[in-house]
GULUMPA-734096 format. One record per residue (C-alpha): x, y, z. Coordinates in steps of 0.5 Angstrom, whole numbers, plus 500, padded with zeros to 3 digits. Example, Ala and Ser with C-alpha at 12.3 -4.5 7.8 and 13.67 -1.06 7.14 Angstrom:
<rec east="525" north="491" up="516"/>
<rec east="527" north="498" up="514"/>
This chain:
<rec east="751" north="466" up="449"/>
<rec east="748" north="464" up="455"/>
<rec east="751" north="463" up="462"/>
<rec east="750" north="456" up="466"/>
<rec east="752" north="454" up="473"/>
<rec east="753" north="446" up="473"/>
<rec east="753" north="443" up="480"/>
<rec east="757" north="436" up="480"/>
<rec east="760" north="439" up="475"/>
<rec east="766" north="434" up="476"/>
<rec east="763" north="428" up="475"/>
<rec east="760" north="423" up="471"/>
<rec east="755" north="427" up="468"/>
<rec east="756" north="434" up="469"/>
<rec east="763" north="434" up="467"/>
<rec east="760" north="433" up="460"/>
<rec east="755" north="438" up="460"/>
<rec east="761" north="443" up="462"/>
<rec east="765" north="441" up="456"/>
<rec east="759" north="442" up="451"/>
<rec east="757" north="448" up="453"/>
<rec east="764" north="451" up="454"/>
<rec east="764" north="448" up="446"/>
<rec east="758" north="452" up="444"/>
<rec east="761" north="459" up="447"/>
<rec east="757" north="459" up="454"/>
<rec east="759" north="462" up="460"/>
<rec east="760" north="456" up="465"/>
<rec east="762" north="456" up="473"/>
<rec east="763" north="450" up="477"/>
<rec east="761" north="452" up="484"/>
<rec east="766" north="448" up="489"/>
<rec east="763" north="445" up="495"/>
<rec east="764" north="450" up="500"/>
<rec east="762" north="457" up="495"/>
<rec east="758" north="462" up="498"/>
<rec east="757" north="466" up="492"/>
<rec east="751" north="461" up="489"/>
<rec east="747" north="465" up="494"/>
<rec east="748" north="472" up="491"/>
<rec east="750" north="472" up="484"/>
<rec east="746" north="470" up="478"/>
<rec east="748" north="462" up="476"/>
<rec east="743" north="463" up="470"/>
<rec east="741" north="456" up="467"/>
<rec east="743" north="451" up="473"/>
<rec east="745" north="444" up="471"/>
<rec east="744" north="439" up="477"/>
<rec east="748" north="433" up="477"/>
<rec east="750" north="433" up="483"/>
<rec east="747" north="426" up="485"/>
<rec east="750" north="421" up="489"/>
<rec east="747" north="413" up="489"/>
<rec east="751" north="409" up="495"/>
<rec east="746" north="408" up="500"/>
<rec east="750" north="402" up="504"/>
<rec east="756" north="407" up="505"/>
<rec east="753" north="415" up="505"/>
<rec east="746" north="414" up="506"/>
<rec east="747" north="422" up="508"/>
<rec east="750" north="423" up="503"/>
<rec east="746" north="421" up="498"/>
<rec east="740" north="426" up="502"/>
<rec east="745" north="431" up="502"/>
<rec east="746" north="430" up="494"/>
<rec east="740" north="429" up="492"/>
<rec east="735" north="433" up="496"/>
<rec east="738" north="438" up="501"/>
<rec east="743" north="443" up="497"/>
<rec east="738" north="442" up="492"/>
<rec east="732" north="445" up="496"/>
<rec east="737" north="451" up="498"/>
<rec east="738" north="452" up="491"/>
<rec east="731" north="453" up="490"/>
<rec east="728" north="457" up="496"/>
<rec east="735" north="462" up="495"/>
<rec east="739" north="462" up="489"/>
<rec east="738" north="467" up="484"/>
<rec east="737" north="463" up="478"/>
<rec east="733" north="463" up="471"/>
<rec east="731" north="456" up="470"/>
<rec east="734" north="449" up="473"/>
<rec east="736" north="442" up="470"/>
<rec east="735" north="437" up="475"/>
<rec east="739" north="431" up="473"/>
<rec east="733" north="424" up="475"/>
<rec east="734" north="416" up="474"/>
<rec east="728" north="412" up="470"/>
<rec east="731" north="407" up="477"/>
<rec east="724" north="410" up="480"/>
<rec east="721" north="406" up="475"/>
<rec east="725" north="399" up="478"/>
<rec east="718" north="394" up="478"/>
<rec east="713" north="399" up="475"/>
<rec east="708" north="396" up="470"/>
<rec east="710" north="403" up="466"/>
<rec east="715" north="408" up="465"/>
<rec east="710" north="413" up="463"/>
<rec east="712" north="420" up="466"/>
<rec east="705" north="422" up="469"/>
<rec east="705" north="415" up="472"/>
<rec east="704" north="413" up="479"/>
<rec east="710" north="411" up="483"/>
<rec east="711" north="405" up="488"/>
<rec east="718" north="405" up="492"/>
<rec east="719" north="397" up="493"/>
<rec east="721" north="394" up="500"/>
<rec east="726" north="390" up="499"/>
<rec east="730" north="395" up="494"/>
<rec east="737" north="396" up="498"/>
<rec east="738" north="402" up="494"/>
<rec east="730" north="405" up="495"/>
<rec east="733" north="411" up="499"/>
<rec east="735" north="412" up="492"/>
<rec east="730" north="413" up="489"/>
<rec east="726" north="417" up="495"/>
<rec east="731" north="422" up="494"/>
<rec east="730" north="422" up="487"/>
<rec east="722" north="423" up="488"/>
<rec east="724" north="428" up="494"/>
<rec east="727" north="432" up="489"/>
<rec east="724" north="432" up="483"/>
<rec east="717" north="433" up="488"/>
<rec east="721" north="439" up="491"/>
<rec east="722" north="443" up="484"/>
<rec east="715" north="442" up="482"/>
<rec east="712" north="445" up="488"/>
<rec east="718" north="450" up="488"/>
<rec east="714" north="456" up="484"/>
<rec east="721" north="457" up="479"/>
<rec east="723" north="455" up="472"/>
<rec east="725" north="447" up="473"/>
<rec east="725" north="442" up="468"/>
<rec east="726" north="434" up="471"/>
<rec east="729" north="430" up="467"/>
<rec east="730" north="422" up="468"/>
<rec east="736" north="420" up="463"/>
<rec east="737" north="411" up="464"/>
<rec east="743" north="408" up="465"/>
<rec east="747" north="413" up="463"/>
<rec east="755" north="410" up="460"/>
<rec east="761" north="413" up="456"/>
<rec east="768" north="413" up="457"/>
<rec east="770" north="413" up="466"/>
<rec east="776" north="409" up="468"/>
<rec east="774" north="410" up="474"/>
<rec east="767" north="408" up="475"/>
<rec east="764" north="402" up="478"/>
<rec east="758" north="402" up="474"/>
<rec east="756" north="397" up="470"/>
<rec east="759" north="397" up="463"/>
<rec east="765" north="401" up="465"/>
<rec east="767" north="394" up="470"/>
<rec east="766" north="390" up="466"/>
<rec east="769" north="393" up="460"/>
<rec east="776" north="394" up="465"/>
<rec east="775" north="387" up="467"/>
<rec east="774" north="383" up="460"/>
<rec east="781" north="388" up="458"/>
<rec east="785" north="387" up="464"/>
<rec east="783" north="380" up="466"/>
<rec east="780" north="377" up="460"/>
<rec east="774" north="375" up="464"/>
<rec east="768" north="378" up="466"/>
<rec east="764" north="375" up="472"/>
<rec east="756" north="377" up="471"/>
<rec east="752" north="376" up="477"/>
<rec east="746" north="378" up="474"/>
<rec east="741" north="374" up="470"/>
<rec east="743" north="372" up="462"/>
<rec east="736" north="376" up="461"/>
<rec east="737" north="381" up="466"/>
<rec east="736" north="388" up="461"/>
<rec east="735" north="394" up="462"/>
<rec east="735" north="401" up="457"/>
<rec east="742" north="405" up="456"/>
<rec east="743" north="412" up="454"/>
<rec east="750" north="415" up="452"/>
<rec east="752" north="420" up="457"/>
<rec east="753" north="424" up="450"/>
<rec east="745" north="424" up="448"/>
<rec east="743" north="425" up="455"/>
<rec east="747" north="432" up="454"/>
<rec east="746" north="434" up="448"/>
<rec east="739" north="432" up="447"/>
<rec east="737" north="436" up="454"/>
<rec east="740" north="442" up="452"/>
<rec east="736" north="442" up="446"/>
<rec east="730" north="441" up="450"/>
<rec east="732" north="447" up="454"/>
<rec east="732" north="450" up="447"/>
<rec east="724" north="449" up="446"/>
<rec east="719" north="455" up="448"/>
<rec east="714" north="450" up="451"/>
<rec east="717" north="444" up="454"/>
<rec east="714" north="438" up="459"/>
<rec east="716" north="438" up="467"/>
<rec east="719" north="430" up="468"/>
<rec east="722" north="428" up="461"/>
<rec east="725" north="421" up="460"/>
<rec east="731" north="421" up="456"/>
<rec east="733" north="414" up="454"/>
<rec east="734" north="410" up="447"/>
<rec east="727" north="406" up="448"/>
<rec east="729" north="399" up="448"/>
<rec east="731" north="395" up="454"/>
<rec east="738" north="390" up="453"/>
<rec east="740" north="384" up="456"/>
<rec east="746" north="382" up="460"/>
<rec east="747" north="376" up="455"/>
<rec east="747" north="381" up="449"/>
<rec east="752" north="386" up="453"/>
<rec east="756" north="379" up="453"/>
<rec east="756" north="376" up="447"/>
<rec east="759" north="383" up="444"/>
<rec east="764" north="383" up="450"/>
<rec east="766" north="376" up="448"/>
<rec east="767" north="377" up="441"/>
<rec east="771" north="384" up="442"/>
<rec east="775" north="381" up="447"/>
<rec east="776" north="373" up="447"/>
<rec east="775" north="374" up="454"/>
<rec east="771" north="369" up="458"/>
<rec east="763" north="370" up="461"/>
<rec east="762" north="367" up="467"/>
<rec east="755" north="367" up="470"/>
<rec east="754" north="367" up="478"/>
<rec east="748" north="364" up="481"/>
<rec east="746" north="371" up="485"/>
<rec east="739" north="371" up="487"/>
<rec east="737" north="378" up="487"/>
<rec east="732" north="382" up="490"/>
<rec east="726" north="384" up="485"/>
<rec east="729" north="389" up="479"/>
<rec east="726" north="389" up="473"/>
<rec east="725" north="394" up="468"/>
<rec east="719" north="397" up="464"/>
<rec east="722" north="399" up="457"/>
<rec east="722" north="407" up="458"/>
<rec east="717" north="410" up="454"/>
<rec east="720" north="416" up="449"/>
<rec east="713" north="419" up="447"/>
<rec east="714" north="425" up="450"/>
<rec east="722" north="427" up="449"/>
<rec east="720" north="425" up="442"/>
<rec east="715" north="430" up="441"/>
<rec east="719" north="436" up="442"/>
<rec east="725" north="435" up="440"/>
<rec east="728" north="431" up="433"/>
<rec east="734" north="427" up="436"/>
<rec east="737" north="420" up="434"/>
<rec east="740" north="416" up="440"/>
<rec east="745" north="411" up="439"/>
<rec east="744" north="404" up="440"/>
<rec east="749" north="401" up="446"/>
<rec east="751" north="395" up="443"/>
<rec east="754" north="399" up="437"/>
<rec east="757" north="404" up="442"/>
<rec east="760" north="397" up="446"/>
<rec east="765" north="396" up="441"/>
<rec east="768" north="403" up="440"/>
<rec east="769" north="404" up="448"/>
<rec east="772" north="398" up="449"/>
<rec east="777" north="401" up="444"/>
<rec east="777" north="407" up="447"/>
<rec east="779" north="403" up="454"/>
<rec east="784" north="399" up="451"/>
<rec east="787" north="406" up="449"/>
<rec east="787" north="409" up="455"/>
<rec east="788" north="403" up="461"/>
């Protein structure tokens, strides 16, 4: 058995790779925030999640999160190889979603700090000389009572108020990848002997709001409510696969399916 050290060990993400990891029979540490010890002791395999996404109200500390303890960790940590934990947001209005491809950062994006940092870290890993696979799971869901994220709201909201306000476009539509499949499958490519630097993980095929909606109203009986927003630019490219594909056997579940079983589960728990 191998030893992992998971930073955002907590959260979303990360709490689900220290469930699975401690569920295989490794050694797992969840460093807190002010834990010097990161610096001298071996940390093994490093699991980075630790990101952080609100760029109107803690840009710092989306910088802090996503670039600045990442770049202590590469130039002084004592580590065998490390996961950085991306987004396939850095595809947001590309004509592809192709690893290798070229990259723009859009001006009108109010999250493009975002995905500067994202591209700053995964840039930093590249040039840092150490062991590190980056990789870009899509929009990530699962069981979170807490989250403000996309599904999990609306989800509480159809439950709790019997209504879901979208404001979004019916044709709104991007990948979604269980946070189950984004844990499981990068363990498997850790497992490989030869892998790829940036892979994308995600179930390959965009859905629409509309669709979201109609298994909401059919689970739920709760009302749909479309706003008219105008938004900034954000369309998604499907993500490509290809790669992830070539290296590990691994089937991803298909949200829609899964959309019945969590609202379920939120019944349970809420």
């Amino acid at each position: 058995m191998g030893k992992f050290t998971v930073f955002g060990g907590r959260g979303f993400i990360g709490s689900e790779f220290v469930k699975e990891l401690n569920q295989q029979g490794h050694e797992v540490y969840v460093p807190e925030r002010s834990d010097e010890e990161i610096y001298t002791k071996n940390l093994g395999t490093i699991i980075y999640s630790a990101g952080y996404g609100d760029c109107q109200k803690d840009p710092h500390n989306v910088l802090h999160a996503n670039v600045i303890l990442l770049s202590e960790l590469l130039e002084r940590a004592i580590f065998d190889k490390l996961v950085y934990i991306s987004s396939t947001r850095v595809y947001m209005n590309q004509k592809s979603s192709d690893e290798n491809e070229d990259l723009i950062i859009c001006n009108d994006d109010s999250r493009r700090l975002f995905n500067l940092t994202k591209l700053t870290a995964e840039e930093l890993c590249l040039k840092s000389g150490r062991n590190c696979l980056i990789i870009r799971p899509s929009n990530v869901y699962g069981l979170a009572l807490n989250s403000t994220l996309f599904l999990p709201s609306i989800i509480k909201d159809a439950i709790n108020l019997s209504q879901v306000d979208m404001y979004v476009n019916p044709s709104y539509s991007k990948d979604y990848v269980s946070v189950n499949d984004v844990v499981k499958s990068t363990l498997l490519l850790l497992a490989e002997d030869s892998i790829a630097r940036v892979i994308n993980i995600a179930s390959g095929n965009n859905v629409t709001a509309m669709e979201i909606a109609k298994v909401l109203k059919a689970e739920t009986n709760s009302k749909i409510v479309w706003h008219n927003v105008i938004n900034s630019r954000e369309i998604f490219p499907v993500t490509k696969i290809a790669m992830i594909n070539e290296i590990i056997d691994y089937k991803f579940s298909n949200v829609l399916d899964d959309l019945k079983i969590m609202i379920n589960q939120y019944r349970n728990k809420l």
